[in-house]
C-alpha angles and dihedrals in degrees: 000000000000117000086252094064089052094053085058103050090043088056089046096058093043086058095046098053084046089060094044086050084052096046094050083044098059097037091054089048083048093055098043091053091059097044086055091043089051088049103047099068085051096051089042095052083045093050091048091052091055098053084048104048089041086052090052092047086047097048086048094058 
């Protein structure tokens, strides 16, 4: 094996594990979006019931 054919192995290798970071990148960016998809209604819906209960406290008043 010539010193050529180890440079590019060795580059080889370099670009695979690239691709598999990028891969576990995405799929991490991927999870998180739906976890913050799948929060927002709720906060939403929290954030709704506290205007209105603070809107009710203060009517009453």
């Amino acid at each position: 094996m010539g010193m050529k054919d180890q440079f590019q192995d060795k580059a080889e290798q370099l670009r695979n594990k690239a691709q598999e970071a990028m891969g576990g990148a995405k799929d991490e960016a991927s999870e998180r979006s739906q976890q913050a998809q799948e929060k927002a209604p709720d906060e939403a819906q929290r954030a709704a019931q506290e205007a209105q209960d603070k809107f009710d406290q203060d009517y009453d008043a």
